[in-house]
C-alpha positions as CSV (number, residue, x, y, z in Angstrom):
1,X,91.1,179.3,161.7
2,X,89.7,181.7,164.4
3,X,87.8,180.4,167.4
4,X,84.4,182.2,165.5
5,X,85.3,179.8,162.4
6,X,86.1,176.7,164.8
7,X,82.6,176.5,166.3
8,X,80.4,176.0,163.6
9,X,83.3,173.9,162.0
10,X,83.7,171.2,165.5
11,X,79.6,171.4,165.8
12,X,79.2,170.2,162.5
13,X,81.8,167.3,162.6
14,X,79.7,166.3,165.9
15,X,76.6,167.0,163.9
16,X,77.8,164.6,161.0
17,X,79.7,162.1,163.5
18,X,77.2,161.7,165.9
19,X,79.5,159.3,168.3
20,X,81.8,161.0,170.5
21,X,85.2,162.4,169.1
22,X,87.7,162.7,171.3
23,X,89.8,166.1,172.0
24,X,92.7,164.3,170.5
25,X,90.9,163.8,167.3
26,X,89.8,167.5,167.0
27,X,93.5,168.8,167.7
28,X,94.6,166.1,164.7
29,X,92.0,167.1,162.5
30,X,92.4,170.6,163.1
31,X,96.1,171.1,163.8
32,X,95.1,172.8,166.9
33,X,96.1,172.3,170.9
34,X,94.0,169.9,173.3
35,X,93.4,173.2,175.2
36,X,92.4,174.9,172.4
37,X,90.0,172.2,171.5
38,X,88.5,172.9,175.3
39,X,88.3,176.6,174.7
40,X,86.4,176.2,171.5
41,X,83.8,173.5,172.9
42,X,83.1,175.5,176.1
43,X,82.3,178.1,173.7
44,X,79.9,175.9,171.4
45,X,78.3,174.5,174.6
46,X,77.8,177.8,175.5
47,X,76.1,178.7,172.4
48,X,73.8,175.8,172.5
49,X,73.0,176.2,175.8
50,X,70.8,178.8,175.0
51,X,66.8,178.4,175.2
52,X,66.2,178.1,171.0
53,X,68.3,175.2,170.9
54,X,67.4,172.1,171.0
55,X,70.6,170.2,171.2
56,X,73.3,170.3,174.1
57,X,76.8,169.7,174.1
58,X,77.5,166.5,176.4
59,X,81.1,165.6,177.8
60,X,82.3,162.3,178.3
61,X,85.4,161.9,179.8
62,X,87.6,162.8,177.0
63,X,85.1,162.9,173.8
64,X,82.5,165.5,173.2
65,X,79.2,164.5,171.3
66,X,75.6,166.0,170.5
67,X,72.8,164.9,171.9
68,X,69.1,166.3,172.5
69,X,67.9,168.5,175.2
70,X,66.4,166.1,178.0
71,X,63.8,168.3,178.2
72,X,63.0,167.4,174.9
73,X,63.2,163.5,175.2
74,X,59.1,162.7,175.9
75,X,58.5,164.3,171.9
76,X,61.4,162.6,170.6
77,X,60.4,159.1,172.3
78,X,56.8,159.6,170.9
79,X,57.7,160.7,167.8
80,X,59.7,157.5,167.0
81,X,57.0,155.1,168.8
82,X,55.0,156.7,166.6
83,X,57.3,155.6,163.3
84,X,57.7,152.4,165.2
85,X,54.1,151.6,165.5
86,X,52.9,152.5,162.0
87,X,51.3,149.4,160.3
88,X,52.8,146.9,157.7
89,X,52.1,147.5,154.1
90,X,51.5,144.6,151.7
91,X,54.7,145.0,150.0
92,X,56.5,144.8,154.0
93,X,54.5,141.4,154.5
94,X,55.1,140.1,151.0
95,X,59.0,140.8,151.5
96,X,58.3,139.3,155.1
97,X,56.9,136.3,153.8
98,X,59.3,135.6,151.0
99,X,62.5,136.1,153.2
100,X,60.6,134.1,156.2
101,X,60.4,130.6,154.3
102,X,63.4,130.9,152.1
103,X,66.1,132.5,154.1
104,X,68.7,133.1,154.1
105,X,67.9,135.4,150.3
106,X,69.6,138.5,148.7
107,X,67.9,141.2,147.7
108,X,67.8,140.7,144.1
109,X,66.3,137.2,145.1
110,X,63.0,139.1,146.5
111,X,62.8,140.9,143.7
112,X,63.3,138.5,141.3
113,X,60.3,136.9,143.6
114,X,58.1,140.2,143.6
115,X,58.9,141.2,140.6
116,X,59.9,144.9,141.5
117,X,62.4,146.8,143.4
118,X,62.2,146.5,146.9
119,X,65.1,148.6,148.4
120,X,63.1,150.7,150.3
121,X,61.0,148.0,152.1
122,X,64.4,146.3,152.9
123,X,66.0,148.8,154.8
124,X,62.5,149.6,156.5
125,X,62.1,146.2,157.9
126,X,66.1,146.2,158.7
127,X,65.3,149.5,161.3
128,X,62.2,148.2,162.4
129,X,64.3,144.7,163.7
130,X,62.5,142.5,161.7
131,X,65.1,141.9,159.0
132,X,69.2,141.5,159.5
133,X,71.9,140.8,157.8
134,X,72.8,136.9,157.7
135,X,76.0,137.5,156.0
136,X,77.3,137.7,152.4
137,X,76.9,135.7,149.3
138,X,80.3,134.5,147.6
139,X,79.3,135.7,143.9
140,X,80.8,139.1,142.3
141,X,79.5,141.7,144.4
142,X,79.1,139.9,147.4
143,X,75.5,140.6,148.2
144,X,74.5,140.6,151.4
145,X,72.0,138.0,152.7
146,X,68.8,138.3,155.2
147,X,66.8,136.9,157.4
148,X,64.2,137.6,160.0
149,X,64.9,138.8,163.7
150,X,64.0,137.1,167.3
151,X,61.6,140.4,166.9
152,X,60.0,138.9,163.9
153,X,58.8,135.8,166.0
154,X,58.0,137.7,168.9
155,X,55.6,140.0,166.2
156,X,54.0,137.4,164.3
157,X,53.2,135.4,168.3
158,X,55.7,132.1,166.7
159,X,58.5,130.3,168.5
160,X,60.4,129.2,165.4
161,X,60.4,129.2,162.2
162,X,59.1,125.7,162.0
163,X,55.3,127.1,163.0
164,X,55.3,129.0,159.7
165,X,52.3,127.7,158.2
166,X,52.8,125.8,155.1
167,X,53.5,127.5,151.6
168,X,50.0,125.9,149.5
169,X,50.8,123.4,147.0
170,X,50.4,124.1,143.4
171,X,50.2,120.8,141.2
172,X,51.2,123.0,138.1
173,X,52.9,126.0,139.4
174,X,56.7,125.6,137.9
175,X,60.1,125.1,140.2
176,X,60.0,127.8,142.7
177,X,62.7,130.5,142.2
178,X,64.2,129.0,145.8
179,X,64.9,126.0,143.8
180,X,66.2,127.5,140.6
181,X,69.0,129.6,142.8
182,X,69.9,127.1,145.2
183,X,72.5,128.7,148.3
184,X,75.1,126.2,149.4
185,X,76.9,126.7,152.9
186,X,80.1,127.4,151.1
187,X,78.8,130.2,149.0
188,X,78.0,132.2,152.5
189,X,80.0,134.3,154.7
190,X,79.2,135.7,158.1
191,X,79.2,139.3,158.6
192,X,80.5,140.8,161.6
């Protein structure tokens, strides 16, 4: 490959790796030199450097890596405040609620609970720190398990779990599904 087909080619392994790749790593991947991987990323810094870019090229001792323009960094902090801030739904606090008093639960328990698919709430709560993985389940598939954060505590103004209010009692209501898919110690694994 030319150094005109490298650039594009190293910017978008940055672009895709987003942690720092090291020179070694580019002369591997690319069956180039070390100093031919320096020529070509002085050449991409160069081309970002210009004023309709809004990324740089940022060394660190060995690796190269992507990041924003600091002159950029009071939109980008407001921008995800913004996604930060934005307010619970009811299908958020209903997935809150069930994982809160019955953790640790897959999944496929909340939705077996809610009685729809709630992938996408999930993973919302996960990036907003209010979910985490607890571990996997030792069944075929090996679900993974979670419960709330620290950050959920500190959000809903509680110290532990233990100041949860209490679940309303139902005289005629039948076994919860807690109780019909018990989770024993030994069926769990710790994730890393």
């Amino acid at each position: 490959m030319t150094h005109a087909e490298l650039i594009p080619a190293f910017e978008a392994v940055l672009f895709a790796g987003g942690e720092p790749q090291s020179i070694e790593r580019f002369a591997q991947v690319f069956d180039i030199s070390p100093e031919t991987v320096v020529e070509v990323m002085a050449a991409l810094e160069k081309k970002l450097a210009k004023p309709d870019s809004g990324i740089e090229l940022v060394r660190l001792e060995n690796t190269y890596q992507l990041a924003t323009k600091t002159v950029y960094a009071d939109h980008i902090k407001k921008m995800f405040d913004l996604r930060r801030r934005t307010p619970l739904s009811s299908a958020a606090l209903e997935v809150l609620a069930v994982v809160a008093y019955n953790q640790p639960v897959t999944k496929s328990f909340i939705e077996q609970v809610r009685g729809v698919d709630c992938s996408g709430v999930v993973t919302t709560l996960v990036e907003k720190g209010l979910l985490e993985e607890r571990g996997r389940l030792e069944l075929p598939g090996k679900p993974l398990l979670y419960g709330t954060t620290k950050n959920f505590l500190r959000c809903f103004g509680l110290a532990d779990l233990s100041e949860l209010p209490p679940l309303p009692k139902d005289e005629n209501a039948q076994e919860s599904v807690a109780e019909q898919i018990p989770i024993t110690d030994e069926e769990v694994t710790e994730t890393e």
